[in-house]
FIKOLZA-1660 file (N, C-alpha, C; in steps of 0.1 Angstrom, whole numbers, plus 5000, padded with zeros to 4 digits):
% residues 176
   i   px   py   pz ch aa at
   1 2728 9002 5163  A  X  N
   1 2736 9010 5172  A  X CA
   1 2749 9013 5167  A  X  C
   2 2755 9024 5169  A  X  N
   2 2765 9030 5162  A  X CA
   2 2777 9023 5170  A  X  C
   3 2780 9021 5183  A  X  N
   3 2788 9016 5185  A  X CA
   3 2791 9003 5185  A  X  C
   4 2779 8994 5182  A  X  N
   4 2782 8979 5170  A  X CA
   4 2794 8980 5162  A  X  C
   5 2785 8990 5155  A  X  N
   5 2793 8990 5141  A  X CA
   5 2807 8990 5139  A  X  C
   6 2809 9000 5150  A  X  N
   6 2821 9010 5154  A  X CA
   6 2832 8995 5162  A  X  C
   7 2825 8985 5169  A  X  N
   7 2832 8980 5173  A  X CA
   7 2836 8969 5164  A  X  C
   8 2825 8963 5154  A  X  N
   8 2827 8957 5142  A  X CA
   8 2835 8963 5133  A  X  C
   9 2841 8972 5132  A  X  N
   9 2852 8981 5124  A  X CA
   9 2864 8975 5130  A  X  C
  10 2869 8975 5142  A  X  N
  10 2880 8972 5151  A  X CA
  10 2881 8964 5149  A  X  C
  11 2874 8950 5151  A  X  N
  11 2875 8939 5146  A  X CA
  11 2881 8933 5134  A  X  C
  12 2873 8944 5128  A  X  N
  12 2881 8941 5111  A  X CA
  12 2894 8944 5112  A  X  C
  13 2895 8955 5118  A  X  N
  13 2913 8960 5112  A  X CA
  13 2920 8950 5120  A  X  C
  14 2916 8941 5126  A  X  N
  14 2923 8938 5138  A  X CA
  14 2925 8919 5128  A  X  C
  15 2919 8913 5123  A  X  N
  15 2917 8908 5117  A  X CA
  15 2926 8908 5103  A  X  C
  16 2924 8922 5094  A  X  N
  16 2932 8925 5083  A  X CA
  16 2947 8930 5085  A  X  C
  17 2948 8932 5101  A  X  N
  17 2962 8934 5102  A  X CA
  17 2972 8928 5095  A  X  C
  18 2983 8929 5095  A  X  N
  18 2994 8920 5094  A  X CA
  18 2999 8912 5106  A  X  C
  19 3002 8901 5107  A  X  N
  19 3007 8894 5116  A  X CA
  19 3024 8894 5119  A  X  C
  20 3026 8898 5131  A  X  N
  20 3041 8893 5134  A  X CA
  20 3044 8878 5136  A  X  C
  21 3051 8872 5128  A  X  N
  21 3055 8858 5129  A  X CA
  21 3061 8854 5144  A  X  C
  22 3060 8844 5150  A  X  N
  22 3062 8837 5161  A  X CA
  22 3060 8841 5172  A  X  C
  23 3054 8857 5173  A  X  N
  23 3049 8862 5187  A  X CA
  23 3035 8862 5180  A  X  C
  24 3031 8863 5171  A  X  N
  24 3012 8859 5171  A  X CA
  24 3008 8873 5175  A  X  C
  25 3016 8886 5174  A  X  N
  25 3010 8901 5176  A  X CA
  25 3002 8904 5162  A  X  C
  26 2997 8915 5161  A  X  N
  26 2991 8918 5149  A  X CA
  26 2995 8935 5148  A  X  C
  27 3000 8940 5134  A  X  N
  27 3001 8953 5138  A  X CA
  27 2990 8961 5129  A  X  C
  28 2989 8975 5139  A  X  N
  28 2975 8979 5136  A  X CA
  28 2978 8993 5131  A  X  C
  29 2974 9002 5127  A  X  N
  29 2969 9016 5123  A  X CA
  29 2972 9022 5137  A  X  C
  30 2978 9030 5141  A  X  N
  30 2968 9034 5160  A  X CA
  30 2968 9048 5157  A  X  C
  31 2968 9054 5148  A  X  N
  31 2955 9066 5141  A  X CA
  31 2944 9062 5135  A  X  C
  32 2943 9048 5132  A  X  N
  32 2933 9042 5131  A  X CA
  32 2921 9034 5140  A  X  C
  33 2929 9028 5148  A  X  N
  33 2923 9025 5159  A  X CA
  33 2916 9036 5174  A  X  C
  34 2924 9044 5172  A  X  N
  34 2924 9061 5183  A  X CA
  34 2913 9065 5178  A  X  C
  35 2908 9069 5159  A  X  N
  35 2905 9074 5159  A  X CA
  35 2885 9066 5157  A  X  C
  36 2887 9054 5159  A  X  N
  36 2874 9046 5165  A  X CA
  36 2872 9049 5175  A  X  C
  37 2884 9046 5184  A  X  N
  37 2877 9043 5203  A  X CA
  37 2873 9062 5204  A  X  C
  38 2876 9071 5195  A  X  N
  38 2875 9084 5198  A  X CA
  38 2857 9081 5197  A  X  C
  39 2855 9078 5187  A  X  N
  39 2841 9076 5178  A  X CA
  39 2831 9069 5189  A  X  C
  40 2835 9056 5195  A  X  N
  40 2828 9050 5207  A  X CA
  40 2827 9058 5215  A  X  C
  41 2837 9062 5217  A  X  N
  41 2835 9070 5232  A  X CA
  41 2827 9086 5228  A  X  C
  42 2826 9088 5221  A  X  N
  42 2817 9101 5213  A  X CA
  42 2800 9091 5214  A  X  C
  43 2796 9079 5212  A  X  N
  43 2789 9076 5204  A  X CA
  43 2781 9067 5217  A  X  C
  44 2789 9063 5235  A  X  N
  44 2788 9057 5239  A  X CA
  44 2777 9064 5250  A  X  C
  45 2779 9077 5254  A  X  N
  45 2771 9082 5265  A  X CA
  45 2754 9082 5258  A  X  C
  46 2752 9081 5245  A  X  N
  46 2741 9081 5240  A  X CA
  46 2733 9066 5244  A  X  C
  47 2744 9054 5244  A  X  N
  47 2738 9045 5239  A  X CA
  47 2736 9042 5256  A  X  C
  48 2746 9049 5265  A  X  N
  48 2746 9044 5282  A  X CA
  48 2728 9054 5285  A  X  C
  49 2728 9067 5280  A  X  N
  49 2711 9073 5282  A  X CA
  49 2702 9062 5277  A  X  C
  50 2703 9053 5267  A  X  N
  50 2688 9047 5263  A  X CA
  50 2694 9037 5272  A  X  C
  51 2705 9028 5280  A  X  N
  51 2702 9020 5287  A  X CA
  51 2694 9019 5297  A  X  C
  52 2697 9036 5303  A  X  N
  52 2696 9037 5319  A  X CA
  52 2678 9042 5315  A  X  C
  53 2674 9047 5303  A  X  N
  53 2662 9046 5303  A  X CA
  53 2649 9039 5301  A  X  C
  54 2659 9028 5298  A  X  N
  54 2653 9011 5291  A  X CA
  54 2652 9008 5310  A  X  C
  55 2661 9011 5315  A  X  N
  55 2663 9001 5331  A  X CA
  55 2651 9013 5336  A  X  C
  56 2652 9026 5337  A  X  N
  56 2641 9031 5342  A  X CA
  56 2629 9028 5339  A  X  C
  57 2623 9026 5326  A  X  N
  57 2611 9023 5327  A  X CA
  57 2606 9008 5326  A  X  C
  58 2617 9002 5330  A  X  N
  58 2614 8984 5334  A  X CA
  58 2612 8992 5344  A  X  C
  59 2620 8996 5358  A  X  N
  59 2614 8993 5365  A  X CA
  59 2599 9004 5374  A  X  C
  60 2596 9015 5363  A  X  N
  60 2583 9022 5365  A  X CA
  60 2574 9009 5365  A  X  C
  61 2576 9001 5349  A  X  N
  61 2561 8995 5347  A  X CA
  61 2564 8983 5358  A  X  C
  62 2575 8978 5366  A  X  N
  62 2575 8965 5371  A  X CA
  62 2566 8966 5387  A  X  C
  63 2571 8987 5387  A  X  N
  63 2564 8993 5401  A  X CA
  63 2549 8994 5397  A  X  C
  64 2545 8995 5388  A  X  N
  64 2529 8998 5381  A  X CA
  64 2523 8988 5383  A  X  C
  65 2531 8975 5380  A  X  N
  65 2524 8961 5378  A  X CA
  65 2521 8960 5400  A  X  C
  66 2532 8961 5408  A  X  N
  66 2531 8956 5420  A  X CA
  66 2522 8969 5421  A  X  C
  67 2520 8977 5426  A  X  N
  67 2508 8986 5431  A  X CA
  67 2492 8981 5419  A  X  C
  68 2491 8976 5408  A  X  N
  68 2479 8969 5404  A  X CA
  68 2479 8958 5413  A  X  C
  69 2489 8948 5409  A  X  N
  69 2485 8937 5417  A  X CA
  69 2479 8941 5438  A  X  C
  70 2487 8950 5441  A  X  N
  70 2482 8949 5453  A  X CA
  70 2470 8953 5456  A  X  C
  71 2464 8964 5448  A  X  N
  71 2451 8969 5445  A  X CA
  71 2439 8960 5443  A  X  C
  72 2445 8947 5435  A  X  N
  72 2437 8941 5431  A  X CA
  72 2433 8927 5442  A  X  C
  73 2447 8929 5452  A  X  N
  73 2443 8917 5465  A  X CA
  73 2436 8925 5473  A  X  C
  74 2436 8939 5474  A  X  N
  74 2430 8944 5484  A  X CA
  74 2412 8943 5477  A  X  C
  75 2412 8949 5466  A  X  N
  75 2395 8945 5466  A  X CA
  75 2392 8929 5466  A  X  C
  76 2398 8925 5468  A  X  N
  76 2397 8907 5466  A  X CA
  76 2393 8906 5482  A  X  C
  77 2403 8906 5489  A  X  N
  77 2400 8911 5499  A  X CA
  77 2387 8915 5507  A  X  C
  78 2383 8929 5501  A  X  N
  78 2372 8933 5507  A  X CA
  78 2360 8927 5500  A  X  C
  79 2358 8920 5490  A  X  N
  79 2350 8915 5486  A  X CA
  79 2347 8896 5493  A  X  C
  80 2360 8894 5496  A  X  N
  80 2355 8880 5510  A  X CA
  80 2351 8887 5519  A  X  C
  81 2352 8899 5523  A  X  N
  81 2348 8905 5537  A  X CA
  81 2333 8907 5535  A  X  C
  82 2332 8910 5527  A  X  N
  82 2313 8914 5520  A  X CA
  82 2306 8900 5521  A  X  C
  83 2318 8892 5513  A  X  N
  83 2306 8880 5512  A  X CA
  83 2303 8866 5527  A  X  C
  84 2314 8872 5533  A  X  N
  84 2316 8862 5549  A  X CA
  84 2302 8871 5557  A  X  C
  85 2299 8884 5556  A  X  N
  85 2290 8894 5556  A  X CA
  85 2277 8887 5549  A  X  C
  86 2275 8887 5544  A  X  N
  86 2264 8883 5536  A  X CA
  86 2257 8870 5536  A  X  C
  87 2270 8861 5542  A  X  N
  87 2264 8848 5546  A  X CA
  87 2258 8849 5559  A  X  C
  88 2265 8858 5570  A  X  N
  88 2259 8859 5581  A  X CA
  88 2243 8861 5581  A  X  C
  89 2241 8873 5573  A  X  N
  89 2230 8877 5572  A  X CA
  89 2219 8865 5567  A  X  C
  90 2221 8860 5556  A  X  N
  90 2216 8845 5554  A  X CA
  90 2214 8835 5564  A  X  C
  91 2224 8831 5574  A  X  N
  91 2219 8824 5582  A  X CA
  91 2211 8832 5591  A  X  C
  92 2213 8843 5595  A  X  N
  92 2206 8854 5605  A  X CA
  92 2190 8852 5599  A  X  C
  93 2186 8850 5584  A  X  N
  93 2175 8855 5578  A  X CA
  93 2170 8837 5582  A  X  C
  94 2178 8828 5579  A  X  N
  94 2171 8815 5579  A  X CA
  94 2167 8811 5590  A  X  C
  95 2176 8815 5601  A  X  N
  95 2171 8813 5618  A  X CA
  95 2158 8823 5618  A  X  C
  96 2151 8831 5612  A  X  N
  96 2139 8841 5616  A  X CA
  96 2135 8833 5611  A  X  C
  97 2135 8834 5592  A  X  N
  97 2126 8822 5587  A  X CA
  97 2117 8811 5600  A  X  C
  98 2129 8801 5605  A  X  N
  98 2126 8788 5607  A  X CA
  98 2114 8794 5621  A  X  C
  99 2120 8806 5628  A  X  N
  99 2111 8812 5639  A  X CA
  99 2098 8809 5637  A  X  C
 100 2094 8821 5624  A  X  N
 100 2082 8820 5616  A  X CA
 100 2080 8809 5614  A  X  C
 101 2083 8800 5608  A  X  N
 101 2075 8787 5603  A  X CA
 101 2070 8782 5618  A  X  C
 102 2080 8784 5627  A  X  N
 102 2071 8771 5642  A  X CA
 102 2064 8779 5647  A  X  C
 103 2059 8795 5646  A  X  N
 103 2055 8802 5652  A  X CA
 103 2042 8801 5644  A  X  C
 104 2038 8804 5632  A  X  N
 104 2028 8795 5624  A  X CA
 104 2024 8782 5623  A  X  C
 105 2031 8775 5629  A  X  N
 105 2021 8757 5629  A  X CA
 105 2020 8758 5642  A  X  C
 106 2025 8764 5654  A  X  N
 106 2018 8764 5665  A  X CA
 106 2002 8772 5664  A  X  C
 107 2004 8784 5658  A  X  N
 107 1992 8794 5657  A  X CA
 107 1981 8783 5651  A  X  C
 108 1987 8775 5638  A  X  N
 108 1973 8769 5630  A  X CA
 108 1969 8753 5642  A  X  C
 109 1979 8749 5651  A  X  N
 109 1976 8738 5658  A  X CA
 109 1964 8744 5667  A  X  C
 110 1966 8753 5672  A  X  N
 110 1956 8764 5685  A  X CA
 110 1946 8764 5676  A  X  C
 111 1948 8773 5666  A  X  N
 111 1934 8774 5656  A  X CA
 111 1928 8759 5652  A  X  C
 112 1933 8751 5648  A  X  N
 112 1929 8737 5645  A  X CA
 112 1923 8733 5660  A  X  C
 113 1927 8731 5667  A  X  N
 113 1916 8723 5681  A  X CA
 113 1904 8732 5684  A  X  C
 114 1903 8744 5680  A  X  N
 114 1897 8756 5684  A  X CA
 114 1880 8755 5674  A  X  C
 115 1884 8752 5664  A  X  N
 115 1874 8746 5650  A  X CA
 115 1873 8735 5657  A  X  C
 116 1879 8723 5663  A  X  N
 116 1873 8711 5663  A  X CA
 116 1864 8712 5678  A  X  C
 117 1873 8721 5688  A  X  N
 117 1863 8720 5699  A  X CA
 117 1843 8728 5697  A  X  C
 118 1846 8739 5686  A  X  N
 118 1833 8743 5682  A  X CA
 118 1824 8738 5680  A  X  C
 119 1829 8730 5667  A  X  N
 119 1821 8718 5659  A  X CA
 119 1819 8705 5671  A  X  C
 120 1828 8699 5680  A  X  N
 120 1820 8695 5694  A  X CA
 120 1810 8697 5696  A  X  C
 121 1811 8712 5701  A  X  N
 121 1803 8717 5709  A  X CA
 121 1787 8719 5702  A  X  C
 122 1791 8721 5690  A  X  N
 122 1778 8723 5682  A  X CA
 122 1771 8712 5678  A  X  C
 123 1779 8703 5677  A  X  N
 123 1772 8687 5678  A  X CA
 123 1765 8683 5689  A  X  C
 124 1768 8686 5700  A  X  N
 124 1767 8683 5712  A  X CA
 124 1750 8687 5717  A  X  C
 125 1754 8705 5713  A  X  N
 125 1737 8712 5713  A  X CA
 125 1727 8703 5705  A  X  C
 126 1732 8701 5694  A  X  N
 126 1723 8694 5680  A  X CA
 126 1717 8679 5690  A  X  C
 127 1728 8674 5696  A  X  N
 127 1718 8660 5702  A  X CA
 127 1712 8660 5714  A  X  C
 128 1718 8674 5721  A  X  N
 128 1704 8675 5731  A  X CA
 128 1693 8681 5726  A  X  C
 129 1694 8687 5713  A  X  N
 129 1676 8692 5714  A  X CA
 129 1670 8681 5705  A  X  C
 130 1678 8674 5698  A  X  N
 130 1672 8662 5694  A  X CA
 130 1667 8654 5703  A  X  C
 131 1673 8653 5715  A  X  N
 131 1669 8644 5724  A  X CA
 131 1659 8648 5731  A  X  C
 132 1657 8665 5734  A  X  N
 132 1643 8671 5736  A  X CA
 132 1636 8670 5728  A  X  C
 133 1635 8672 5720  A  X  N
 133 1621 8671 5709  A  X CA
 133 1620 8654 5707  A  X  C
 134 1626 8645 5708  A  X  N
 134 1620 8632 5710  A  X CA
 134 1611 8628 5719  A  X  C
 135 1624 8633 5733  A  X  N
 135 1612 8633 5749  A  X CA
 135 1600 8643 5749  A  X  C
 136 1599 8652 5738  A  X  N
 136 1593 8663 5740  A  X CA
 136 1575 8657 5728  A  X  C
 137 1581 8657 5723  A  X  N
 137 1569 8653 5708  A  X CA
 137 1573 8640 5703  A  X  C
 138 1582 8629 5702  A  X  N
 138 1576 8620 5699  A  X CA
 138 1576 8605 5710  A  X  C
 139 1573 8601 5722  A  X  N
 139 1573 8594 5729  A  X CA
 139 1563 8584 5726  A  X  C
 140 1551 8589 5719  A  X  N
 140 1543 8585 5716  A  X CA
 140 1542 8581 5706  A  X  C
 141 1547 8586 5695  A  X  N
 141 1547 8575 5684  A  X CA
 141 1552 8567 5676  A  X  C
 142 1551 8563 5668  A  X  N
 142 1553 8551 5661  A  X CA
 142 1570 8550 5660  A  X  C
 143 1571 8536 5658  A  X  N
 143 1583 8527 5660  A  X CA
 143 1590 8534 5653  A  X  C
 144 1586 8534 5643  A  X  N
 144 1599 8539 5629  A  X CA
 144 1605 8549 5632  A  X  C
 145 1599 8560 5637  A  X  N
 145 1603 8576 5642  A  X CA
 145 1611 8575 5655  A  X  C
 146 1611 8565 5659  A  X  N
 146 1619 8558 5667  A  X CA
 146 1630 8559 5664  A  X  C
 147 1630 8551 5650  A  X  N
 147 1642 8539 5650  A  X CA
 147 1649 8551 5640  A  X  C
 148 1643 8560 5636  A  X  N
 148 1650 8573 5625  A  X CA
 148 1655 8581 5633  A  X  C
 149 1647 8583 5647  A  X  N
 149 1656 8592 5656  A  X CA
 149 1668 8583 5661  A  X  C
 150 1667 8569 5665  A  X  N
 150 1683 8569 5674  A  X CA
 150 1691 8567 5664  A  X  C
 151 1690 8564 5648  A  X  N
 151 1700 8568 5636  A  X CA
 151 1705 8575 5634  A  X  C
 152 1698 8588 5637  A  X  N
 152 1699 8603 5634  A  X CA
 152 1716 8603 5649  A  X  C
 153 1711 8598 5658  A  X  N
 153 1716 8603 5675  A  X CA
 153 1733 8594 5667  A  X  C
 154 1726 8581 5661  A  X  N
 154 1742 8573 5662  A  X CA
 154 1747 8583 5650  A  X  C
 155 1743 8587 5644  A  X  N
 155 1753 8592 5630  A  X CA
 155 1757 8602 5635  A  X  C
 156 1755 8613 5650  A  X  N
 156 1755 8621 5655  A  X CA
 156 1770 8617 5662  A  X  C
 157 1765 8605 5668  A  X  N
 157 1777 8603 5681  A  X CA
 157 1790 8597 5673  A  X  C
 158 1785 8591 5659  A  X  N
 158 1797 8586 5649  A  X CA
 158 1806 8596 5647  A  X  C
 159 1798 8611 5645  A  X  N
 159 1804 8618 5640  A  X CA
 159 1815 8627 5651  A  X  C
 160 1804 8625 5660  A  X  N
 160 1816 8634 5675  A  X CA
 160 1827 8625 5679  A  X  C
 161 1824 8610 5674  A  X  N
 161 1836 8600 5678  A  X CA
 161 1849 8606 5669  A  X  C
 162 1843 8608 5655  A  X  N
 162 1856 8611 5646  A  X CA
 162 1858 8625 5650  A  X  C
 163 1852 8637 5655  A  X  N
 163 1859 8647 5657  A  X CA
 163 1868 8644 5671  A  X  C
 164 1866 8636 5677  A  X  N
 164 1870 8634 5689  A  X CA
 164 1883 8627 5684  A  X  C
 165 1885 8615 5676  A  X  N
 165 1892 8609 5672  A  X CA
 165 1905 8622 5664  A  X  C
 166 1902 8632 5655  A  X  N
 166 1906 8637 5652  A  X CA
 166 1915 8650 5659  A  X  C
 167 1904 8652 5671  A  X  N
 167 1907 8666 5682  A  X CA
 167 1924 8657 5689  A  X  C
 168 1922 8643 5696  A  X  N
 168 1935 8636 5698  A  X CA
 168 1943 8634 5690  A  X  C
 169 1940 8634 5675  A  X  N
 169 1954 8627 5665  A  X CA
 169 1962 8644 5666  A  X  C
 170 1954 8654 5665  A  X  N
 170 1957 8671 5665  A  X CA
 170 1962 8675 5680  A  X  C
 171 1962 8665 5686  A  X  N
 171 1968 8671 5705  A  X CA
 171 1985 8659 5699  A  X  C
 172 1979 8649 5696  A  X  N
 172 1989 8638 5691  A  X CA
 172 2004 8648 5686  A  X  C
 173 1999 8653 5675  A  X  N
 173 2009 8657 5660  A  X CA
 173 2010 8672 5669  A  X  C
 174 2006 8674 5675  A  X  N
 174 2011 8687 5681  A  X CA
 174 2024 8686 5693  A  X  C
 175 2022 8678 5698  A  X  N
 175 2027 8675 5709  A  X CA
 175 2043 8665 5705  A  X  C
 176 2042 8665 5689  A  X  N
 176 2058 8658 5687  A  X CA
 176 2064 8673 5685  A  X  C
% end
């Protein structure tokens, strides 16, 4: 910068003067000195434009930086707003979810007693006509055909005991 220099010049002369003994004055040039401060002040309105344009664009970029930053809280912002959004929907989806699932193990509990009351029922036919065709065709004969039919009837009634046993454990587990 020119007016460094210019002021490091003053210095000097100010320095290389001559001294007045016991007042500690210094004497100077002042066509020499005049003709510096002419030179600063020629040299100064230059160096006062790059100040004021150093201070302007601090403070453009310091306004650039606050309008990013606030830009950048506002999508912050709207992006908690999305995601406090998104959770709702999540719990919204897990409360249907959970709908569905009890809405399904009720449907297969109905369907489950519904198979076991059939299979009952179809056991049930099976030992009355077994028990007709015993009274019907074999009353009369032999022991053994006897003793094969009421095996036949217990492995029948074993079997309706466990669907029966099973139809309650399924009224049981339904009913917690």
């Amino acid at each position: 910068m020119k007016v460094l220099e210019l002021l490091d010049e003053l210095d000097e002369i100010i320095e290389l003067a001559s001294t007045v003994p016991v007042v500690k004055k210094v004497m100077v040039d002042p066509n020499e000195v005049t003709e510096i401060v002419k030179e600063i002040r020629l040299e100064l309105p230059d160096e006062i434009q790059q100040a004021q344009w150093i201070k302007n664009e601090r403070t453009r970029i310091l306004d650039d930086a606050k309008a990013e930053y606030e830009k950048i809280i506002a999508e912050a912002q709207e992006k908690a707003a999305k995601l406090v959004e998104q959770d709702e929907i999540t719990l919204k989806a897990k409360a249907r979810a959970e709908e569905i699932m009890r809405v399904a193990k009720e449907n297969s509990q109905v369907m489950k007693m519904s198979i076991l009351d059939y299979t009952d029922g179809m056991l049930y036919n099976l030992q009355e006509k077994v028990d007709q065709m015993y009274a019907t065709y074999f009353t009369d004969m032999y022991d053994d055909l006897q003793n094969t039919f009421e095996k036949i009837n217990s492995n029948i009634a074993s079997s309706r005991n466990e669907v029966k046993d099973q139809i309650y454990k399924a009224q049981s587990s339904g009913e917690e």
